[in-house]
C-alpha positions in Angstrom: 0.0 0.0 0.0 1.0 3.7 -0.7 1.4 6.2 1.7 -1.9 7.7 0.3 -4.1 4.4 1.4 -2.2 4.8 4.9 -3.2 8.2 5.1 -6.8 7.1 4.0 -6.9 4.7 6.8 -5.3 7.2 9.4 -8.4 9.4 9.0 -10.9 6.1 8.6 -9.2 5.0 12.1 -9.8 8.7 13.7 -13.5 9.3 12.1 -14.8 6.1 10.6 -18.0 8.3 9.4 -15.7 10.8 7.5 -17.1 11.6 3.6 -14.7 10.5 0.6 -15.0 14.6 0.1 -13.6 15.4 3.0 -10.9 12.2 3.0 -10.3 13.9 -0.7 -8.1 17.2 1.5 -6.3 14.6 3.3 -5.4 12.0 0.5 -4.8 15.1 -2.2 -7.0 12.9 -4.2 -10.1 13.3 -6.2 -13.5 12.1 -4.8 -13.6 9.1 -7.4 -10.2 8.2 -6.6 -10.5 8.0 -2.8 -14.3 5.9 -2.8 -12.0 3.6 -5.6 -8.8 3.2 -2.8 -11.7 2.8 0.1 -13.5 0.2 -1.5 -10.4 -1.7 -2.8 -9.6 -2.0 1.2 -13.2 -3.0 2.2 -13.4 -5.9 -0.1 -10.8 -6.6 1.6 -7.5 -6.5 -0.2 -5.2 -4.0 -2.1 -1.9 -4.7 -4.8 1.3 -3.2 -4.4 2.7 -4.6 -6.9 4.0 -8.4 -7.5 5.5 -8.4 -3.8 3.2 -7.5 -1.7 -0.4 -8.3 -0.4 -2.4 -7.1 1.9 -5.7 -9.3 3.1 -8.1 -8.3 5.7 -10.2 -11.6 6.0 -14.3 -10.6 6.3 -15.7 -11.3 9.6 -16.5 -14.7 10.7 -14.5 -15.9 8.1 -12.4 -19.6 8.6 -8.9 -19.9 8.5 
């Protein structure tokens, strides 16, 4: 993950109810672009590239 998604989920972590417009000033992002990187994290995985993965399992999931 870039240092944009952390900075996504920094303000996620401090006001989960924040708007993707307001997340937008804090990501230097466009609206579109900052629903695209939230969603990407609540399905519950984002890319970096070939070497890295990052997978948040849903709740209640096995294994």
């Amino acid at each position: 993950m870039d240092s944009t998604v952390w900075k996504i989920l920094r303000e996620l972590q401090y006001d989960a109810r924040i708007s993707f417009n307001a997340l937008r000033q804090h990501a230097d992002l466009s609206t579109p672009d900052v629903a695209e990187r939230v969603r990407k994290v609540e399905r519950g995985w984002y890319s970096d590239g070939p070497k890295s993965l990052v997978f948040w399992p849903s709740q209640g999931s096995q294994g």
